[in-house]
C-alpha positions as CSV (number, residue, x, y, z in Angstrom):
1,X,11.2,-3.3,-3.4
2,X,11.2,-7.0,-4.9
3,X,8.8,-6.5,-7.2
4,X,7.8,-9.9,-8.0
5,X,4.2,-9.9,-10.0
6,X,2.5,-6.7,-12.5
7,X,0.9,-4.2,-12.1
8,X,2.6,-3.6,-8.7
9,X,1.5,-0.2,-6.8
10,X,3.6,1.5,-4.2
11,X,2.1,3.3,-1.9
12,X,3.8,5.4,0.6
13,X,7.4,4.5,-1.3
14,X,7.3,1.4,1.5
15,X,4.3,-1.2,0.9
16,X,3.5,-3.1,-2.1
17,X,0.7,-4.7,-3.6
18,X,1.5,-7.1,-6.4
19,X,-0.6,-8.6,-9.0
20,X,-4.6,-8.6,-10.3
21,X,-6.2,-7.5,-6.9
22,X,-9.6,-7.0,-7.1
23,X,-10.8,-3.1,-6.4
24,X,-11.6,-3.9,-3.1
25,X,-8.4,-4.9,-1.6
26,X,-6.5,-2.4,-3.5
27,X,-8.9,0.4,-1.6
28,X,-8.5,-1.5,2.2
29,X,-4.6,-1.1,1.5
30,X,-4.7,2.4,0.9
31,X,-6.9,2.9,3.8
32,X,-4.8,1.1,5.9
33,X,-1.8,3.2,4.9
34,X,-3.6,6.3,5.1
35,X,-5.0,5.1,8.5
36,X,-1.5,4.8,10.1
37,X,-0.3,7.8,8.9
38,X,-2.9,9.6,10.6
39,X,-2.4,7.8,13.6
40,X,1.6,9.0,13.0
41,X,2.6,5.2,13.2
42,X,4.2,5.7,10.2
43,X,8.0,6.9,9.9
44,X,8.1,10.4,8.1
45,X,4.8,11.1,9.0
C-alpha cells in the first residue's frame, strides 16, 4: 500500500489516509468510499 506516515487507515483494502487528519476529513473519506460503493463504482461491489 506504501504506507508512508502513522496512524494510516485502510478503508475498503484500496485507499489510504496517512497521518494526523483531523475527524473531519477522516469522515468525508469514508463517505466518499461508501458513496461509490453504493453507486457500484467500485470493483467488488
Amino acid at each position: 500500500m506504501g504506507v508512508r506516515g502513522v496512524p494510516c487507515f485502510i478503508i475498503e483494502n484500496k485507499y489510504a489516509v496517512m497521518g494526523a487528519q483531523d475527524p473531519q476529513t477522516l469522515a468525508d473519506a469514508i463517505r466518499q468510499v461508501a458513496e461509490l460503493k453504493a453507486k457500484g463504482e467500485m470493483e467488488g461491489s
